[in-house]
NUFINU-856940 format. One line per 10 residues: number of its first residue (from 1); for each residue y, x negated, z of C-alpha. Coordinates in nm, 4 decimals. Layout:
BEGIN
NUM) Y X Z ~ ...
//
This chain:
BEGIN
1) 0.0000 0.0000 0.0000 ~ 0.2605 -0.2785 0.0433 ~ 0.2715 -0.3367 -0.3216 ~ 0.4566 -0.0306 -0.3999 ~ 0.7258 -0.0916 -0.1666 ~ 0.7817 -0.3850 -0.3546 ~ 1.1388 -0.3151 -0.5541 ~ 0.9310 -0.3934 -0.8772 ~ 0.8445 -0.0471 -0.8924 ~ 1.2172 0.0805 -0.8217
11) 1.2367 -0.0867 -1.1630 ~ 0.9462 0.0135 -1.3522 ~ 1.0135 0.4201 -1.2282 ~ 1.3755 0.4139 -1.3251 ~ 1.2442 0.2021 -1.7004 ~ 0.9895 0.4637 -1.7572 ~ 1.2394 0.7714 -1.6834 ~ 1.5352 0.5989 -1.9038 ~ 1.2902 0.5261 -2.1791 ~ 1.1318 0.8609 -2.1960
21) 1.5050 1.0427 -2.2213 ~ 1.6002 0.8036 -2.4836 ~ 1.2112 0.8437 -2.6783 ~ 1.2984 1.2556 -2.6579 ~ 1.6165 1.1939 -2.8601 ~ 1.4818 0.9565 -3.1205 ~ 1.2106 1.2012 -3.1810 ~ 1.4317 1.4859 -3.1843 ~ 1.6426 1.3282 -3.4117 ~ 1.3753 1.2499 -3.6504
31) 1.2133 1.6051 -3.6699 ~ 1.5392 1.7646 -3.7317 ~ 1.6169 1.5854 -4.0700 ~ 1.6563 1.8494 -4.3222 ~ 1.4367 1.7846 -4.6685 ~ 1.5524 1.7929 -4.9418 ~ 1.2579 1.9131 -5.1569 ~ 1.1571 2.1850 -5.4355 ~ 0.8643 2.3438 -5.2885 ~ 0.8601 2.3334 -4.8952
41) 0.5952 2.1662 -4.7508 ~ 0.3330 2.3773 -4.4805 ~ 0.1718 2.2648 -4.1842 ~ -0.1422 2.3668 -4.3391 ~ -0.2448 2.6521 -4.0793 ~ -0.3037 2.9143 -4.2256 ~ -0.4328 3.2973 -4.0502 ~ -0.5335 3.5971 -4.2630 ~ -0.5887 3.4174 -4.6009 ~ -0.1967 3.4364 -4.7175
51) -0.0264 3.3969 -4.3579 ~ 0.0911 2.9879 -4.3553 ~ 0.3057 2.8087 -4.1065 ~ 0.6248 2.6130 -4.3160 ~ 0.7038 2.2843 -4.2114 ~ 1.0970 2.3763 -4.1906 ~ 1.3489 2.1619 -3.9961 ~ 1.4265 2.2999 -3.6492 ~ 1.7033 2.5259 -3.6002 ~ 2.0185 2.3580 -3.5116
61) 2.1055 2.5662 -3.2417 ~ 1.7857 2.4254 -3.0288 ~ 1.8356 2.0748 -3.1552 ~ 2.1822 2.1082 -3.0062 ~ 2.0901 2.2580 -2.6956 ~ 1.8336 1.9929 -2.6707 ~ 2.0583 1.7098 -2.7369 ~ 2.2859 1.9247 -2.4505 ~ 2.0144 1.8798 -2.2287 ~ 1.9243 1.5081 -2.2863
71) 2.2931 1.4356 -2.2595 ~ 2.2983 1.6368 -1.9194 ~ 2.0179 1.4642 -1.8319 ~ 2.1693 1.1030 -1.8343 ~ 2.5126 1.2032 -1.6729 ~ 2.2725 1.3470 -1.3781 ~ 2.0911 1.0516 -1.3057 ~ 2.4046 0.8142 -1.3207 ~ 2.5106 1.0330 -1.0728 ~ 2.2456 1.1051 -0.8403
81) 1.9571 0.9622 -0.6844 ~ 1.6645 0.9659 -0.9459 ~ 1.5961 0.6510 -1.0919 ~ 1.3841 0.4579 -0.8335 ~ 1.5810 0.3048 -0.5599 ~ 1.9116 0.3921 -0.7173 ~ 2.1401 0.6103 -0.5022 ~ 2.3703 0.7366 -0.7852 ~ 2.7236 0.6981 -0.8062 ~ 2.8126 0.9716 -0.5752
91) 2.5875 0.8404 -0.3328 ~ 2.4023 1.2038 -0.2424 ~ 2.0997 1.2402 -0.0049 ~ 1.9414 1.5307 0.1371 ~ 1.9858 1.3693 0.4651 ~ 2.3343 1.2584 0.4344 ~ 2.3802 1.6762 0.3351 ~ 2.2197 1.7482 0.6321 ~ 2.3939 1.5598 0.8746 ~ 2.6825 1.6803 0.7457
101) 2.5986 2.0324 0.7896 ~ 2.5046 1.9607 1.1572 ~ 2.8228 1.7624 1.2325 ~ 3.0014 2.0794 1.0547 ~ 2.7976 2.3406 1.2905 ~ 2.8584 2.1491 1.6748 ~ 3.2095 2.1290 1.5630 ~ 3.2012 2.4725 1.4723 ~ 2.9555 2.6050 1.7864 ~ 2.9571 2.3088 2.0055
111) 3.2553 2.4499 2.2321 ~ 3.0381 2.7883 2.2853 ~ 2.7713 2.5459 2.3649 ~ 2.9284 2.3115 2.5985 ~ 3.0509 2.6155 2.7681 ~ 2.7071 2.7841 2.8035 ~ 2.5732 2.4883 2.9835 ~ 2.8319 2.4312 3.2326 ~ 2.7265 2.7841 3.3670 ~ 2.4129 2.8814 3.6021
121) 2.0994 2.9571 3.3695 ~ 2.0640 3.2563 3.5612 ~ 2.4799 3.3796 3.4951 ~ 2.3676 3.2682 3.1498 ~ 2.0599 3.4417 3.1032 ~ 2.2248 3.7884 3.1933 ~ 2.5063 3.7391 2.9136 ~ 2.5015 3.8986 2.5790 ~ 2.6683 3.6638 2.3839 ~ 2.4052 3.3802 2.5049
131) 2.1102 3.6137 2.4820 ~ 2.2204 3.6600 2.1359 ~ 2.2794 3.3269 2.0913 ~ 1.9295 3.2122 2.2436 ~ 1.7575 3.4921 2.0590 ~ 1.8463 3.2722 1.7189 ~ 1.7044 2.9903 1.8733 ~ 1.3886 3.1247 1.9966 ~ 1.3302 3.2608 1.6381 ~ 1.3933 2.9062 1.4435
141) 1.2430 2.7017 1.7111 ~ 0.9396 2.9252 1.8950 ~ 0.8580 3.2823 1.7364 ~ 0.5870 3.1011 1.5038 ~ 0.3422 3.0553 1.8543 ~ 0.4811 3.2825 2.1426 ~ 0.5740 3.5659 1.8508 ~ 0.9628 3.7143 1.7503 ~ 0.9391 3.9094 2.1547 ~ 0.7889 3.6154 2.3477
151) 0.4260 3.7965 2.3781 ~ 0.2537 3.5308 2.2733 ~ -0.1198 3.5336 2.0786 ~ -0.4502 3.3949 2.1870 ~ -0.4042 3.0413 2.3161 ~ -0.0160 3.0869 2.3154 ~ 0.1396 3.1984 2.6719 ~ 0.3029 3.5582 2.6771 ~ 0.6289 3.4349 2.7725 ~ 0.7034 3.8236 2.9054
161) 0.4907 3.7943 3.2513 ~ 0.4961 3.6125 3.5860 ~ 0.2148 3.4221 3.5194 ~ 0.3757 3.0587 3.4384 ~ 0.1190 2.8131 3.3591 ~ 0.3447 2.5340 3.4858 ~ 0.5796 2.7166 3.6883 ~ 0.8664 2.9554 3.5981 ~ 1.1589 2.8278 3.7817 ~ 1.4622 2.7701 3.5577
171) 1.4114 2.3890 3.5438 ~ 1.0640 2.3738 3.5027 ~ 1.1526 2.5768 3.2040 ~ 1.4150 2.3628 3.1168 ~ 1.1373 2.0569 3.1600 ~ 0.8902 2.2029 2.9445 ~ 1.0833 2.2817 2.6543 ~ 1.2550 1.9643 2.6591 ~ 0.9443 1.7303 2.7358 ~ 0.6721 1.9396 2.6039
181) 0.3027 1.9645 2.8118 ~ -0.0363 1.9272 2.7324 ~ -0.3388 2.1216 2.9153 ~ -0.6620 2.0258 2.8825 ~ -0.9926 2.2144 2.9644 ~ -1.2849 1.9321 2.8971 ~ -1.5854 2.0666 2.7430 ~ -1.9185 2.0723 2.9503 ~ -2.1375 2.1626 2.5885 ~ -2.2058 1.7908 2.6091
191) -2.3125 1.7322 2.9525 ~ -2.5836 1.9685 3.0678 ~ -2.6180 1.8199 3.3778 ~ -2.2793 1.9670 3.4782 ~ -2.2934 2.3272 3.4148 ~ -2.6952 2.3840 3.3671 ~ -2.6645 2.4307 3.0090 ~ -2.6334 2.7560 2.7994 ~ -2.7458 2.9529 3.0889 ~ -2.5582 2.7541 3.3546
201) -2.2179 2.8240 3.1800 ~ -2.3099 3.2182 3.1067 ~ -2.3161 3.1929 3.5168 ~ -2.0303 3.0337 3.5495 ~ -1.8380 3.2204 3.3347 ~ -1.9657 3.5669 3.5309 ~ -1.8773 3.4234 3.8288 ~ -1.5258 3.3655 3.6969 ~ -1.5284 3.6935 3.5888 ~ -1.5753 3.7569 3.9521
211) -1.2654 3.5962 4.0968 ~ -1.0331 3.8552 3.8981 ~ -1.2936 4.1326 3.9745 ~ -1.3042 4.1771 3.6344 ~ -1.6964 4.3388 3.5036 ~ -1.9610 4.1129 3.5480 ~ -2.3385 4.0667 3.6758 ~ -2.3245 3.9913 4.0406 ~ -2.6446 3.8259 4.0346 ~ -2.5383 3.5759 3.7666
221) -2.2234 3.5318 3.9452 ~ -2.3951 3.4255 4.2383 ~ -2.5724 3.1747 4.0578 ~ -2.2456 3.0313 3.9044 ~ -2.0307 3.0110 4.2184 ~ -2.1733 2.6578 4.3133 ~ -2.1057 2.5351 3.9379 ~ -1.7869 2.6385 3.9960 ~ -1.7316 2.4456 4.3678 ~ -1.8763 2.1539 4.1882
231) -1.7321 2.1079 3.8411 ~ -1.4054 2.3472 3.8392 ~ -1.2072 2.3411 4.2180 ~ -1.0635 1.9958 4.0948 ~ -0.8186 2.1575 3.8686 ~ -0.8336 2.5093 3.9505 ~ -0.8787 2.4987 4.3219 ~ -1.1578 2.7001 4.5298 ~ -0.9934 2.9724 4.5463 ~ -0.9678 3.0259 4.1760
241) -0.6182 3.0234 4.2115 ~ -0.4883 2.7344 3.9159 ~ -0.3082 2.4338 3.9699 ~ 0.0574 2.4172 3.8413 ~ 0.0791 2.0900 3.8647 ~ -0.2006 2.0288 3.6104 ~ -0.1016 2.3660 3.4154 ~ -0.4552 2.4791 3.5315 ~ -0.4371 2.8758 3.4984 ~ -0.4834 3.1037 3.8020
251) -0.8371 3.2954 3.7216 ~ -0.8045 3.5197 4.0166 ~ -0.5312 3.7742 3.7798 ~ -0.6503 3.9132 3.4857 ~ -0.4047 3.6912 3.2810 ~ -0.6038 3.5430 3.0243 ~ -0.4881 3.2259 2.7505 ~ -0.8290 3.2417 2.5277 ~ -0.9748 3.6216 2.5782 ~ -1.1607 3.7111 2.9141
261) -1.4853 3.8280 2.7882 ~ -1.7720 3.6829 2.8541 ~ -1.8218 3.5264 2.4627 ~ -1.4746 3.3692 2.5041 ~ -1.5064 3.2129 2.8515 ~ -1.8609 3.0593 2.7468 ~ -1.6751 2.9468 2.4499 ~ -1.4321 2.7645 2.6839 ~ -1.6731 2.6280 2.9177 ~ -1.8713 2.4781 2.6600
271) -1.6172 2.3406 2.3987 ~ -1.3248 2.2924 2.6229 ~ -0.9601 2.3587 2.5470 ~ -0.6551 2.1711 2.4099 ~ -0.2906 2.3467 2.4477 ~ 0.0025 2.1397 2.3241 ~ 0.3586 2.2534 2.3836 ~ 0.5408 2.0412 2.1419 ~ 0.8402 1.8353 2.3624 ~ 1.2022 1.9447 2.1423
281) 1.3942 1.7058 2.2818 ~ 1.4550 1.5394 1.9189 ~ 1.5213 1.8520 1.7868 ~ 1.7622 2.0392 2.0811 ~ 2.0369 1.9112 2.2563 ~ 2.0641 1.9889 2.6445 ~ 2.3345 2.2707 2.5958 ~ 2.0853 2.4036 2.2931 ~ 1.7603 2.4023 2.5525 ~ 1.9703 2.5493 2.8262
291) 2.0566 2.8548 2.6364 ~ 1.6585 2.8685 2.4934 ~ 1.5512 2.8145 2.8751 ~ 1.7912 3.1151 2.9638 ~ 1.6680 3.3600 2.6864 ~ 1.3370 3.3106 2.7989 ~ 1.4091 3.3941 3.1337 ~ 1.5471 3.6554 3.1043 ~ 1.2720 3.7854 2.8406 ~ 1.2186 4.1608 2.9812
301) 0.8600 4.1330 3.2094 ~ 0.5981 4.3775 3.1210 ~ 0.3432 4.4668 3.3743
//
């Protein structure tokens, strides 16, 4: 790969495109020569016994639009980028017009901004203008996992409960959009000694079942409950209850990331889980998360 980051080919790209404009025209300009001839000369198709195709010269209103076109074609790339490494004389980029657009929108919003995050994210959360505000973010920057009204999909967090996988304060809000998390649930599929197998982890998964009373078979429950005191209190605790510091989810509620039948909970016992909340603090700036944070606090809760 490091020979094409070699300038040679900067050269040879920009050689190729030049020569192929210029090889357009010179054939253009040899197939629109008007004959001079008697009898006019056919390309020698011919359909239905009488129906022939004339060699005639090309009408002159294409060959002018195509020398229009050529022509265009040069003054464009003398202009802009498109000849290799050549920036063009008006020195365009798509990045250079889009960090002009940003610098154009925080001097245009940055004031609103600025003002926004001098302000308590709770005083801020309650205000119209920065729910409105924050709604536009959470559309460009978050609808695509937790959905356009924050209720999230299956391994996505609803976003419109209490039940905060790392904690719901404003600043641990604040935290996770900025720096992102990653929860892990490590499969046991792999290590049979851990759970007891296929049948071990349909026990444990009844017995978790159990801690939200939610239906399951009491008997395999039973069976599960030391699986669980063995392989699962480290993160989630014995109790059931989740650990926020890990992002371990509480299993005693019937909140549930990946489904809470028994199919899906094997299905996590077995392969494991990987969530990744991607960190925007590239992307945002601190006034831009605080107003995020504060639209999704003050999401309205459903029960």
């Amino acid at each position: 790969m490091s020979d094409f980051v070699s300038e040679f080919w900067s050269v040879y790209i920009a050689a190729i495109t030049v020569i192929s404009i210029v090889g357009c025209g010179i054939f253009l300009k040899k197939f629109s020569i008007k004959r001079v001839a008697e009898q006019v000369e056919t390309t020698g198709h011919v359909w239905d016994q009488d129906l022939a195709e004339y060699d005639h010269p090309l009408p002159r209103w294409w060959v002018w639009l195509f020398y229009i076109t050529i022509v265009f074609s040069l003054i464009y790339l003398a202009l802009f980028p498109g000849l290799g490494s050549y920036p063009g004389w008006l020195q365009w980029s798509s990045k250079g017009k889009y960090d002009a657009e940003v610098a154009e929108a925080n001097a245009r919003f940055g004031p609103l901004y600025d003002k926004f995050l001098k302000q308590d994210l709770q005083a801020v959360a309650a205000d119209p203008e920065a729910r409105q505000t924050g709604q536009r973010l959470f559309l460009t920057y978050c609808a695509q996992c937790h959905g356009s009204d924050g209720g999230g999909a299956k391994g996505f967090p609803s976003l419109r409960d209490n039940d905060w996988l790392w904690g719901g304060d404003p600043e641990t809000i604040k935290t996770t959009i900025r720096e992102g998390r990653s929860g892990v649930m490590p499969p046991y599929g792999g290590q049979p000694d851990a759970v007891g197998g296929a049948a071990g982890a349909k026990e444990l998964a009844h017995y978790v079942l159990s801690l939200s009373d939610s239906p399951h078979d009491g008997a395999l429950a039973a069976k599960g409950k030391g699986k669980f005191l063995t392989v699962c209190v480290a993160c989630h605790t014995p109790a059931g209850t989740g650990m926020v510091a890990l992002g371990a989810p509480n299993l005693t509620d019937k909140v549930w990331l990946y489904g809470g039948s028994e199919k899906a909970l094997i299905e996590t016992i077995v392969k494991g889980r990987n969530g990744v909340m991607p960190a925007h603090k590239e992307l945002l700036s601190d006034a831009k998360i605080h107003l995020l944070a504060a639209y999704v606090l003050g999401l309205p809760k459903e029960n």
